[in-house]
C-alpha positions, -999 to 999 in steps of 0.1 A, spaced: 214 127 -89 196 161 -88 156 156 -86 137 184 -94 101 184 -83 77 178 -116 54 209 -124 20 207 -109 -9 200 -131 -37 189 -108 -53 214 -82 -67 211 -48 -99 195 -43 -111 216 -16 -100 254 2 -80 250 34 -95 233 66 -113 260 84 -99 263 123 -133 254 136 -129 216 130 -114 202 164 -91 178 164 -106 142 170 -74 125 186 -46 129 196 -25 96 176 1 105 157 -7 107 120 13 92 86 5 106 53 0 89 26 16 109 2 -12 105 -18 -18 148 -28 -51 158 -18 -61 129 0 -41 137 29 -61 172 25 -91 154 30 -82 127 54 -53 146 74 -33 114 69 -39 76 86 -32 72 122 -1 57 130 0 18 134 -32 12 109 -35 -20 86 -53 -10 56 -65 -35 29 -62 -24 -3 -86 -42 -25 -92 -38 -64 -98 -53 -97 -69 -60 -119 -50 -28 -126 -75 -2 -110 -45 14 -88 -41 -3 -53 -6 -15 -63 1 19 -74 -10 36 -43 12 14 -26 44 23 -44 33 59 -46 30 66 -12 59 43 -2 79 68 -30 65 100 -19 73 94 24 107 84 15 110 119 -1 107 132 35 146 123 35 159 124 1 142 153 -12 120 175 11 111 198 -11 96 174 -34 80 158 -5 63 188 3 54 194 -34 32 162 -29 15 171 2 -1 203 -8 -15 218 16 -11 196 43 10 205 69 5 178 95 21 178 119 34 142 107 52 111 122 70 93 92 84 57 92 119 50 88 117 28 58 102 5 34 96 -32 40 84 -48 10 71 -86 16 67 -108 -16 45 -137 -8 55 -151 -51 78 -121 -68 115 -113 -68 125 -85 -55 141 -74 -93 109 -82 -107 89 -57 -84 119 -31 -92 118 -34 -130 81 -32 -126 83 4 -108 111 15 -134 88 7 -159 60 24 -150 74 58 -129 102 78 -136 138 69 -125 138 85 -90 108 63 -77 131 30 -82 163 48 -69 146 61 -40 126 27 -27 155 6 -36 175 30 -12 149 25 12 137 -10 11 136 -40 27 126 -68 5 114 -107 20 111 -130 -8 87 -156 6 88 -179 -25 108 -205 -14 81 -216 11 51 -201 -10 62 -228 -36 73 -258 -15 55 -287 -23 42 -276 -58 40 -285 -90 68 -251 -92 106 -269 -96 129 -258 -68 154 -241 -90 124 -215 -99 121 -203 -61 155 -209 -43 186 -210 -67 204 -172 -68 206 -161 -103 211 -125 -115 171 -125 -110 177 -139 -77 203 -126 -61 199 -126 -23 169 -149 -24 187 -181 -10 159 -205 -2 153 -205 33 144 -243 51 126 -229 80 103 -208 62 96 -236 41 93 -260 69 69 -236 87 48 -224 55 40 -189 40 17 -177 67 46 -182 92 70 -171 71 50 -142 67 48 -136 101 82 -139 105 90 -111 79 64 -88 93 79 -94 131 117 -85 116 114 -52 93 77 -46 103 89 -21 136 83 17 126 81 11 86 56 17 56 50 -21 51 34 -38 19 21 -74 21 17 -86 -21 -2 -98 -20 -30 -119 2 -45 -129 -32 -13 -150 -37 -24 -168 0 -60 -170 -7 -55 -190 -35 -26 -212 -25 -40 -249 -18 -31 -256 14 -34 -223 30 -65 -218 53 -81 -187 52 -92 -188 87 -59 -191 97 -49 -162 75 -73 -143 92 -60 -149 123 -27 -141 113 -42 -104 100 -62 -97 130 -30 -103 152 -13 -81 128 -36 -55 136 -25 -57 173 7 -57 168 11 -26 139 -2 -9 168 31 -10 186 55 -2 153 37 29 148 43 27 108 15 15 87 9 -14 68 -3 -18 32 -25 -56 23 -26 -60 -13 -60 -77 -19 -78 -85 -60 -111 -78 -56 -135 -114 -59 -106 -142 -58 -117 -149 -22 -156 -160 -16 -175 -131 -1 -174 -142 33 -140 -141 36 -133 -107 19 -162 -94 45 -145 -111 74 -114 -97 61 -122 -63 63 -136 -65 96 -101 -73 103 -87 -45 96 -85 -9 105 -91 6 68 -99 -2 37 -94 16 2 -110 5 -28 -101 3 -61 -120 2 -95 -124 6 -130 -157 32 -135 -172 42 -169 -198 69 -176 -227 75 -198 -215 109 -207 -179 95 -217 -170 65 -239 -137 60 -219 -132 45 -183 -116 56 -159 -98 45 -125 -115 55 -92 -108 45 -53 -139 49 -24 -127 47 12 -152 19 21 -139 15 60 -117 38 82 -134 55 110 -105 80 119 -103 89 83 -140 91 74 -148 112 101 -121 140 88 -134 142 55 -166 163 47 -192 143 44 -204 163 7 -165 148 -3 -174 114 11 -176 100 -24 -158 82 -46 -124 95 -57 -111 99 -94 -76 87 -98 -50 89 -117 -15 78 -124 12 91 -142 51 87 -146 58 118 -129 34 122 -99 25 86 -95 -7 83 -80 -30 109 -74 -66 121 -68 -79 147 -90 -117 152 -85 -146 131 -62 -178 119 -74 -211 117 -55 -225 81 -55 
């Protein structure tokens, strides 16, 4: 299928980078394919966690699947891939693929969801891409939720065989187990750790535990790795402790204005020293998003707050 890079309709946020900026390190750099952030940020060092936190709808999933799309353009499509970059030239390191962990979804239900909300070529290039671990078979063991829901194929769940050990061992190890098999030098998305938090059974200190040893051990795989987090299900010392357990976190919400009558979608990097550092700090603000079939995600202006 012939992809044709969409016509641009947002503009850069900021001129070039002067060359008086020095670099601060020297790790390896991902971008996020996220245009005009990675202007700002020059990209996440390689091997970062990042929590993505949000209310309901306000565009951490989206990032997620945007810049999981727009890396994997790096091989299917390179111009297009550097349509989305801008003016960033890196250089860049780029993971291999896309490992997609479902604590509660099916993988066709996370497809027709991307299908639905982006143009054709975002599905057809992740599914060509991806690695998907459906963890509901031990997510829903022992619950009200029959077995046939979690662990019988179906054309819904075809390839999601329900899988004894994992169930044995519960979703935090079975979790860990999907991380330590397709995590290695991929973009990897965890959705979500809302779907933990709130499982009975599941302590959240051990969950923590299991995210600060994922920290160490991204390190080593030299990809990056996306948590999915809703903003307020946890109690605010467990969010807090979360992101002190992670290297970045990007956060998501709905914004309205006095001067405007409709809202609008905004994201504010709350945590990321090797990002915050890059980014001037008159554009330290919060950023104005949006998201569209075409381009997916993107930022198109920042706000002072």
């Amino acid at each position: 299928m012939s992809m044709h890079a969409p016509r641009p309709w947002f503009a850069p946020l900021v001129p070039p980078r002067t060359t008086e900026a020095a670099p601060i390190e020297d790790l390896p750099r991902v971008p996020t394919g996220v245009p005009d952030f990675d202007h700002l940020s020059g990209g996440l060092p390689a091997g970062s966690v990042v929590l993505l936190v949000g209310e309901a709808g306000a565009g951490h999933q989206e990032f997620a699947v945007t810049s999981a799309v727009h890396l994997m353009f790096h091989y299917d499509d390179p111009e297009l891939h550097r349509f989305y970059l801008g003016t960033t030239r890196g250089p860049f390191v780029y993971p291999t693929g896309v490992t997609y962990v479902s604590v509660s979804r099916m993988k066709e239900q996370v497809l027709q969801e991307v299908a639905g909300a982006f143009e054709p070529t975002y599905r057809d290039v992740l599914l060509r891409h991806l690695n998907f671990h459906d963890l509901s078979p031990s997510y829903f063991a022992e619950s009200v939720v029959p077995s046939s829901w979690s662990s019988l194929a179906s054309p819904l769940l075809a390839g999601a065989a329900a899988r004894p050990r994992d169930q044995a061992s519960g979703p935090l190890a079975a979790l860990a187990d999907a991380l330590e098999t397709d995590g290695a030098s991929n973009l990897v998305i965890v959705d979500s750790l809302t779907d933990l938090l709130v499982r009975r059974g599941v302590d959240p200190e051990e969950l923590l535990t299991l995210v600060k040893g994922l920290r160490r051990r991204a390190k080593t795989w030299g990809g990056i790795v996306y948590l999915l987090l809703s903003r307020g299900v946890a109690p605010a010392a467990t969010e807090q402790a979360l992101y002190d357990s992670v290297d970045g976190v990007l956060s998501f919400s709905w914004t309205t204005s006095p001067l405007h009558s409709a809202r609008h979608r905004s994201m504010l990097i709350e945590k990321f020293m090797p990002v915050l550092t890059r980014v001037p700090q008159e554009q330290q603000g919060r950023f104005v998003i949006q998201v569209s079939v075409l381009n997916g995600l993107v930022t198109t202006q920042y706000e002072r707050i």
